[in-house]
N, C-alpha and C positions, 0 to 999 in steps of 0.2 A: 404569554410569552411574546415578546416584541420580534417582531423580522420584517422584513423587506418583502416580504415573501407573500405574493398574494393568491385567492384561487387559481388563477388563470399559467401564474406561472407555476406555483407546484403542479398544476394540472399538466401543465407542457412536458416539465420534467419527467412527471411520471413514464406518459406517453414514451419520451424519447427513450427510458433508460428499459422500458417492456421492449418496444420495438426491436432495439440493439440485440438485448439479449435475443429476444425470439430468433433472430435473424443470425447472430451468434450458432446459437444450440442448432438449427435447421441444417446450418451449412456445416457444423459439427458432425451431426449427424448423418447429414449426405458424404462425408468426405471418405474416401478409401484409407486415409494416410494415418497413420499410429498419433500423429500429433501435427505440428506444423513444421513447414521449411522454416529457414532463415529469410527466406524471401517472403513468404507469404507473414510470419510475425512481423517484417517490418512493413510492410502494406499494410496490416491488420493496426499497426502499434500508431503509425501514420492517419488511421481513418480515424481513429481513437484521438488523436491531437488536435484532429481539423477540425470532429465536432466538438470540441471539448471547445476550441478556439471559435465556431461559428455558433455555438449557445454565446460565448461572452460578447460576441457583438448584438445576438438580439436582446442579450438581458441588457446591456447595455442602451439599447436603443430604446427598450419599452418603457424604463427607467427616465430616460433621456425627455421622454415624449410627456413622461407623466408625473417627473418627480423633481426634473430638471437636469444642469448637464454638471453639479457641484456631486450631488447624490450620485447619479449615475458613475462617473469617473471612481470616486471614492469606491464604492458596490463592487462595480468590475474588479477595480485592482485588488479588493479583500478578495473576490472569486479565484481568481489569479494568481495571487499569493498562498492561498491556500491548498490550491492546485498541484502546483510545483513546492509545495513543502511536502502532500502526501505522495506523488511522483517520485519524489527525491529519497524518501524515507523509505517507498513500495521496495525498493531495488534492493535494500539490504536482507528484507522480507524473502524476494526470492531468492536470494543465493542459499537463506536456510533450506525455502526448501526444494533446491538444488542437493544440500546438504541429507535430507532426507528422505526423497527419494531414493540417493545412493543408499542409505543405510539400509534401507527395505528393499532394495533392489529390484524395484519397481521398472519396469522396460517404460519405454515411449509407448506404446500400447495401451499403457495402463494409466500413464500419467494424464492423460487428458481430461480421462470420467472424473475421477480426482481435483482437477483442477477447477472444472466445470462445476461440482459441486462446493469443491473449497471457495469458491468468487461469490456463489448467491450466498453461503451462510457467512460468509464476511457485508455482504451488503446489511442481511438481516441487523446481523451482530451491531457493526457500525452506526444502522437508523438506533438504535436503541439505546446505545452507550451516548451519540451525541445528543439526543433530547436529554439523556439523565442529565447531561455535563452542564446542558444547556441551561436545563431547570436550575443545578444546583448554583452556578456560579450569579443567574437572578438573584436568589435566594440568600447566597453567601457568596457576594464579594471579593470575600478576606480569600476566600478560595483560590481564587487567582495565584496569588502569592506563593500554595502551598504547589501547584503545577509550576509556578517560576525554578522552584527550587529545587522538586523534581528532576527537573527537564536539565537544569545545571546540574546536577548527580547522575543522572544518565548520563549528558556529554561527557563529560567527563571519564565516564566508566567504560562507555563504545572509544574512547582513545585510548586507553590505559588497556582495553582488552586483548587478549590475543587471539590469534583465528582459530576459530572454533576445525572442527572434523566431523563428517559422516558418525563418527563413533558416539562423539561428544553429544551431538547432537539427537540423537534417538536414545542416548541415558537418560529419561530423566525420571522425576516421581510419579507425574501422572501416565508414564506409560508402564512403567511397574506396577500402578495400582492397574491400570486396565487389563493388563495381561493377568493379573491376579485374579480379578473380578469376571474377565469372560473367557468361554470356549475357544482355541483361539486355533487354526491351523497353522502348520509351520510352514507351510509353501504360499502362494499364491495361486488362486484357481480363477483365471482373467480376470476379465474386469469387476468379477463377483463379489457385494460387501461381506458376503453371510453366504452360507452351502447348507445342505443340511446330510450327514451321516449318520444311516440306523437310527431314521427320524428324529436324530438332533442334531440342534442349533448349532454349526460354529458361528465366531466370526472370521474371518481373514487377515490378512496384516492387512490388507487396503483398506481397511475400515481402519485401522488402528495408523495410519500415514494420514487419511482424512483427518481423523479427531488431532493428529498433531500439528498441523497443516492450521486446522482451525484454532486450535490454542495459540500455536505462535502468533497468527494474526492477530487477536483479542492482546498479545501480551504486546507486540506493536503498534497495536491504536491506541495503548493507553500512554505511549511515547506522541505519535502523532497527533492526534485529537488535543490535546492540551496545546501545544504546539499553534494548533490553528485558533485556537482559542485566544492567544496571544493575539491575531491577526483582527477576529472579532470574533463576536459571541454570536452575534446571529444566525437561529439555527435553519436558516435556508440556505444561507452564504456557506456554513461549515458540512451540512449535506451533501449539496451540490459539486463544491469540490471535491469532496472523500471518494463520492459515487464514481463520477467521472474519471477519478484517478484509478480506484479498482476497478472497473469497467475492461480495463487497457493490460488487466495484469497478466491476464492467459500469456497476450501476446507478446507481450513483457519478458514472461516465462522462457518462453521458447526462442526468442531476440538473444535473450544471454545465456544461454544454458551454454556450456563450456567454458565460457566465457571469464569467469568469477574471476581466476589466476590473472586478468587483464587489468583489474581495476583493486590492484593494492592498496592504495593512499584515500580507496572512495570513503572508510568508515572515519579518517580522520576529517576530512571535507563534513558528513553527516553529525559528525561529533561537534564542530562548529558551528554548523547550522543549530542544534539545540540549543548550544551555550550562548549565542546570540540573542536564540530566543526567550532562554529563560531568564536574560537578563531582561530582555524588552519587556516581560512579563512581570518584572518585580520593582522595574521602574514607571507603569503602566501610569500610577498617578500622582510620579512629582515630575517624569520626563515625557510624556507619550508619544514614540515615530509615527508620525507620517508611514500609513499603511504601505506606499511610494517606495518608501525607503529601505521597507522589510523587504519589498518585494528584488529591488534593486541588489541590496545585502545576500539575501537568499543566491540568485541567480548569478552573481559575481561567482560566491564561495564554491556554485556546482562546477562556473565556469573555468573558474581556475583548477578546482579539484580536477577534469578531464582533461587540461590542458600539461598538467603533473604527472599524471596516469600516464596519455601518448609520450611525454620525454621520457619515462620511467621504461616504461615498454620498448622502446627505441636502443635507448641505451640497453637493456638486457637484452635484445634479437642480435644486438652486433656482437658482443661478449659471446654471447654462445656461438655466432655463427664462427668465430675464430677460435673457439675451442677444439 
């Protein structure tokens, strides 16, 4: 499998992404607070950026030093790019589950163990679906094409969707079949995944918010992950960025929790960012962008998308306030 990616820097990587976490889960763990402030996720969301930002200058540099400054430049900006496409796409991830939390009515208390476990089995998840992807699209090519297409059926469908609800959202098959299939209590008993009464097993709803929590993610990487595939195929380049972006999502989490009602017009911004891409994807070998230029394209469409959102909000706070 071809990458850029040599021992020393997945070696680095690993390090950095253990260290993080550790240092994460520790101060998780020391903290008195049910979850985070608004203050502390965006210092958390902020520390998340900077390293995200001070890995791409030394990938950039070790590159630089050893592979030249054509390779390097190019590397970084696929790093980059792919960054701020799974950043960009993270957002819509949590508002579901913003979405289902409520449905299980899950306090802040509870949400954090939750969270904390739904981030590693996203990281797991993620290493494993992008070597497949990475494997396959070596292997088949033509592959490509059929994630262009995708990715243009998706866009299209996250514009054409309507907003989803707390209700909608905890319907589905696989949580019918779970409820079918296990013991289940109908309260919450803290942060507990499983209790046991008259020496049996239940499980909890929190068990059953994790399992959906972890579905939804798996059902948006397979939106994601192609996406960056677009950008390149390299699977250190499409790691590195995924990891980095979930890394940041706890704080992500608790940044915009109430928040959702702020950012109406964001699924149509994320709905062009696809459609973009899956055109880039299907023109990959009679037109190829300049990695530069996705990155540019990407970062416009958020930019403008938040710049819509603030006039949108503006205009609705005056209307009410004269109501």
């Amino acid at each position: 499998m071809n990458t850029i990616g040599t021992p020393l820097l997945w070696g680095c990587f690993s390090v950095i992404v253990i260290l993080m976490l550790a240092i994460d889960l520790f101060l998780q763990r020391r903290s008195d607070q049910p979850g985070m402030s608004v203050k502390q996720a965006a210092i958390w969301s902020l520390l998340w950026i900077s390293l995200t930002l001070l890995f791409a200058v030394a990938f950039w540099w070790y590159l630089d030093s050893n592979q030249g400054r054509a390779v390097a430049n190019m590397q970084t900006t696929a790093f980059l790019t792919g960054w701020l496409l799974e950043k960009a796409l993270a957002v819509d991830n949590v508002f579901v589950w913003l979405m289902l939390f409520s449905y299980f009515s899950v306090p802040p208390a509870q949400q954090r163990r939750v969270l904390v476990y739904g981030v590693l089995g996203a990281i797991v998840l993620r290493t494993v679906m992008i070597f497949a992807g990475s494997w396959l699209v070596m292997q088949f090519h033509w592959i490509l094409y059929l994630f262009g297409a995708f990715l243009l059926f998706t866009g299209v469908k996250m514009a054409l969707a309507k907003h989803g609800d707390a209700q909608t959202a905890g319907d589905t098959a696989l949580m019918r079949w779970v409820r079918k299939h296990l013991r289940m209590t109908d309260e919450l008993h803290g942060e507990k995944f499983f209790i046991r009464r008259n020496g049996i097993l239940f499980a909890t709803p929190l068990l059953l918010a994790l399992i959906m929590i972890e579905f939804s993610d798996v059902i948006f990487a397979v939106d994601s992950i192609p996406a960056i595939f677009a950008v390149t195929t390299d699977p250190f380049i499409v790691l590195t960025s995924n990891l980095f972006a979930i890394l940041g999502l706890r704080a992500m989490y608790f940044l915009l929790a109430g928040m959702a009602d702020r950012f109406p017009l964001l699924k149509y911004g994320l709905a062009l960012i696809l459609i973009f891409i899956g055109f880039k994807m299907l023109l990959i070998d009679i037109y190829p962008l300049p990695v530069s230029v996705s990155l540019s394209v990407v970062a416009m469409i958020l930019l403008l998308t938040m710049l819509l959102n603030v006039l949108v909000n503006r205009r609705r706070d005056r209307l009410n306030s004269h109501v």
